[in-house]
MINU-89665 format. One record per residue: residue number from 1; residue in one letter; z, y, x of N, C-alpha, C in turn. Coordinates in nm, 3 decimals. Layout:
// residues N
<r NUM; 'a'; <Z; Y; X>; <Z; Y; X>; <Z; Y; X>>
...
//
This chain:
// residues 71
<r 1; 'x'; <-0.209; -0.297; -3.157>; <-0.191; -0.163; -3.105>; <-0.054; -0.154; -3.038>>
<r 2; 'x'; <-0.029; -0.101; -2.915>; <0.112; -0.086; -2.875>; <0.186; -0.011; -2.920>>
<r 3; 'x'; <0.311; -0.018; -2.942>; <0.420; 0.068; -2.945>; <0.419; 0.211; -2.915>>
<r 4; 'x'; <0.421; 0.307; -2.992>; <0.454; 0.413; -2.922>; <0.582; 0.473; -2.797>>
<r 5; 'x'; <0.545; 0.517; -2.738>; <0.692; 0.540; -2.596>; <0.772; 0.632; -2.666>>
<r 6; 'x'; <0.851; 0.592; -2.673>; <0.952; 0.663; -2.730>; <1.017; 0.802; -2.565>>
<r 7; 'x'; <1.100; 0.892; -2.639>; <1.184; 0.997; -2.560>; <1.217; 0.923; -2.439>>
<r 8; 'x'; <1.323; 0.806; -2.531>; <1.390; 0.785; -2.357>; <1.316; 0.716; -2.277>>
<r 9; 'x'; <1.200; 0.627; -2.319>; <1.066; 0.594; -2.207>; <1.056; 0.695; -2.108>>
<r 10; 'x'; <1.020; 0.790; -2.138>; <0.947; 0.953; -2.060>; <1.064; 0.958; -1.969>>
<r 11; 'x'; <1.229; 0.956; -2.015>; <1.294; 1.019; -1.971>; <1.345; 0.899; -1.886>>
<r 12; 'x'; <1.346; 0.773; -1.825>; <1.345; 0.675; -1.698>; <1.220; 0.708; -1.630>>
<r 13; 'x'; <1.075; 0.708; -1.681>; <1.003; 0.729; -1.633>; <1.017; 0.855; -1.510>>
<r 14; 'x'; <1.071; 0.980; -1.590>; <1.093; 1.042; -1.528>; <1.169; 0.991; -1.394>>
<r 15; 'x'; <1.313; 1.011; -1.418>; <1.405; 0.951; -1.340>; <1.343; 0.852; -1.226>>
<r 16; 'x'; <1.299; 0.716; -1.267>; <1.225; 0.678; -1.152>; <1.091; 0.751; -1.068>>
<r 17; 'x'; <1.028; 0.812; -1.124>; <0.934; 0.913; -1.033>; <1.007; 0.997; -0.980>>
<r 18; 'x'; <1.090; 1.101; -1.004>; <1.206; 1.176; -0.940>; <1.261; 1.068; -0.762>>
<r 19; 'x'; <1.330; 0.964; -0.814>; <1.360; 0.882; -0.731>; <1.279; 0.843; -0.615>>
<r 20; 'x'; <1.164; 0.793; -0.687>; <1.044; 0.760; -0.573>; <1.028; 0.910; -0.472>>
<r 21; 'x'; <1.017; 1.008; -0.531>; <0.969; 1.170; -0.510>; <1.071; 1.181; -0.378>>
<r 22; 'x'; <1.192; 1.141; -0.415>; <1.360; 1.209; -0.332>; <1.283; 1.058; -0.179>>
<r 23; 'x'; <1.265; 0.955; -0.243>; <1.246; 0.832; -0.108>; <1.128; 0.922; -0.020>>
<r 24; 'x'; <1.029; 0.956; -0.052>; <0.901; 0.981; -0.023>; <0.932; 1.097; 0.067>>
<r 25; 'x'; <1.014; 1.234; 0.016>; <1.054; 1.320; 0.092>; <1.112; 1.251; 0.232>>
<r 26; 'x'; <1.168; 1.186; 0.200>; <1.289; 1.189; 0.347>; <1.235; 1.084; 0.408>>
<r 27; 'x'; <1.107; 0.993; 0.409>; <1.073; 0.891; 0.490>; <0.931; 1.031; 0.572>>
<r 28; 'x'; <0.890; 1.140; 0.436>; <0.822; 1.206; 0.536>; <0.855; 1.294; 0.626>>
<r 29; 'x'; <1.049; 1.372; 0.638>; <1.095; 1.375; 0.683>; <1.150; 1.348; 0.822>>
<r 30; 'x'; <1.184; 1.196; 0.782>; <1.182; 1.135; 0.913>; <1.076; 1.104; 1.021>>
<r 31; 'x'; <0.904; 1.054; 0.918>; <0.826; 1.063; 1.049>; <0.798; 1.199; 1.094>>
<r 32; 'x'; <0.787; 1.324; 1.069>; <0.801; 1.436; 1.119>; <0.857; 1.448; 1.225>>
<r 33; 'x'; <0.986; 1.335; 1.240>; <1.032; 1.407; 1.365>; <1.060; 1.245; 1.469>>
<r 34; 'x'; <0.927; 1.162; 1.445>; <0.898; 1.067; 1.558>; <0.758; 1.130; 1.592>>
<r 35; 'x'; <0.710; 1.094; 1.702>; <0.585; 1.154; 1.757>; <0.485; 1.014; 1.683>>
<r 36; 'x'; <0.511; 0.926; 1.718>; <0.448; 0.812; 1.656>; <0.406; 0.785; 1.573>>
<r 37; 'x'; <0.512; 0.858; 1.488>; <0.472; 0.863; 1.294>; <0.404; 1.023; 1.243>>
<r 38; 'x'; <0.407; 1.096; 1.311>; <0.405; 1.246; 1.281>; <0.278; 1.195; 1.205>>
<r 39; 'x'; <0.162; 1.168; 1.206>; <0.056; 1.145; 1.131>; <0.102; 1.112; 1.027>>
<r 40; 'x'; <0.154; 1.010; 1.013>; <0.154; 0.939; 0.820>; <0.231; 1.059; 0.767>>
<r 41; 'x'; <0.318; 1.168; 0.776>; <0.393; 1.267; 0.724>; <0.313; 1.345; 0.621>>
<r 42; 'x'; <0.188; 1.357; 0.621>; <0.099; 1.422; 0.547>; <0.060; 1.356; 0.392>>
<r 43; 'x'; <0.054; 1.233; 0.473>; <0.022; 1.118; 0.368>; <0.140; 1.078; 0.281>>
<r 44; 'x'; <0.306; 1.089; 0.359>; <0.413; 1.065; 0.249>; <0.454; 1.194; 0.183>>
<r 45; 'x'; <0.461; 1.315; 0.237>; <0.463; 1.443; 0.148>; <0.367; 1.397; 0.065>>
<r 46; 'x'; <0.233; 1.392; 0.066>; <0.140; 1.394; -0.077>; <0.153; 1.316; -0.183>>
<r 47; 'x'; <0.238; 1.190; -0.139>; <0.238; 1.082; -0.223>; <0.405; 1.117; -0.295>>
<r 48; 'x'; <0.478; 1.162; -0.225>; <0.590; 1.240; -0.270>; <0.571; 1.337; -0.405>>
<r 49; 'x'; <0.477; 1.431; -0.333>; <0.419; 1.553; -0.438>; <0.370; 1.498; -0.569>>
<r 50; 'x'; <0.292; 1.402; -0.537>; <0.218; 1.339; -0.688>; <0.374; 1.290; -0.775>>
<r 51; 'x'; <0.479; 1.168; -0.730>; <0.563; 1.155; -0.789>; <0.626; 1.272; -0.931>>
<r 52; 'x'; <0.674; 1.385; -0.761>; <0.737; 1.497; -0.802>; <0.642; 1.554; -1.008>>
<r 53; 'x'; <0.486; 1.554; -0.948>; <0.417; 1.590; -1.064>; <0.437; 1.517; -1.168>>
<r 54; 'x'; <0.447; 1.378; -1.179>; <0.488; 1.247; -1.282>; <0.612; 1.300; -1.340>>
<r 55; 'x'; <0.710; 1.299; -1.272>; <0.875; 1.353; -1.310>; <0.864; 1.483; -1.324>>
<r 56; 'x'; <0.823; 1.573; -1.388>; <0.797; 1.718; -1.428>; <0.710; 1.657; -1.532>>
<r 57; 'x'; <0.602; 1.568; -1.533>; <0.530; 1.583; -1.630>; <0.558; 1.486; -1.746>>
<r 58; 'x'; <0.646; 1.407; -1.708>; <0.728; 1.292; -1.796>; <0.853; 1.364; -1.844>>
<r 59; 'x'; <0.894; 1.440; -1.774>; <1.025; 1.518; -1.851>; <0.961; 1.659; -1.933>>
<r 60; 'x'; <0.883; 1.655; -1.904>; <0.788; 1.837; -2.034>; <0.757; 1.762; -2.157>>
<r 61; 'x'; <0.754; 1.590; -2.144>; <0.691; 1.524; -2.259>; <0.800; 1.494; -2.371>>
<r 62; 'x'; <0.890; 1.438; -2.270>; <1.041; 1.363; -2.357>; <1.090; 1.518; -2.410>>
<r 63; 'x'; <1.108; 1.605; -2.373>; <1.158; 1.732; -2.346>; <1.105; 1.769; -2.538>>
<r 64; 'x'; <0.995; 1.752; -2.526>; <0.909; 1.801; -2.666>; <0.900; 1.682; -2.745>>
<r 65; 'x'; <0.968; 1.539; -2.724>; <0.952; 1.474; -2.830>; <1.107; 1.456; -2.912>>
<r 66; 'x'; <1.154; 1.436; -3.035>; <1.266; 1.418; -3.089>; <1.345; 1.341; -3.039>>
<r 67; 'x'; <1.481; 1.352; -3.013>; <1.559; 1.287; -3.005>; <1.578; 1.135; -3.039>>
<r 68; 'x'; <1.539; 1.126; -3.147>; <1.566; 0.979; -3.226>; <1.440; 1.004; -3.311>>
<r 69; 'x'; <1.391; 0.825; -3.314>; <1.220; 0.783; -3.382>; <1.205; 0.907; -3.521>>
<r 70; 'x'; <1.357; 0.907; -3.608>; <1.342; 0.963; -3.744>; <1.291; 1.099; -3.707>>
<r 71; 'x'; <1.388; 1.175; -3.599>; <1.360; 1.330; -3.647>; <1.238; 1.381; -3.682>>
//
């Protein structure tokens, strides 16, 4: 059986989905404002958005689990 994830699991997890979320914004950003790329912009906002949902939903988890394995 695996390990249970502990707090600070959730809380990198988070952090790296956050991260991915912040890359995802500003590459859809940028094709927004090439004519070339304006299409994929839809596709990196959404894939952005899902991140964003991971890092909100990985930090509501750590958020509600104890500090340390004992508490």
């Amino acid at each position: 059986m695996p390990e249970p994830k502990t707090r600070q699991h959730y809380l990198d997890t988070a952090d790296e989905a956050l991260r991915k979320a912040s890359q995802l914004a500003n590459y859809a950003e940028n094709a927004a404002h090439h004519p070339d790329n304006r299409r994929t912009t839809g596709n990196l906002a959404a894939a952005g958005a899902l991140y964003a949902d991971i890092a909100r939903s990985a930090a509501a988890i750590a958020q509600a689990m104890p500090e340390t394995p004992e508490d």
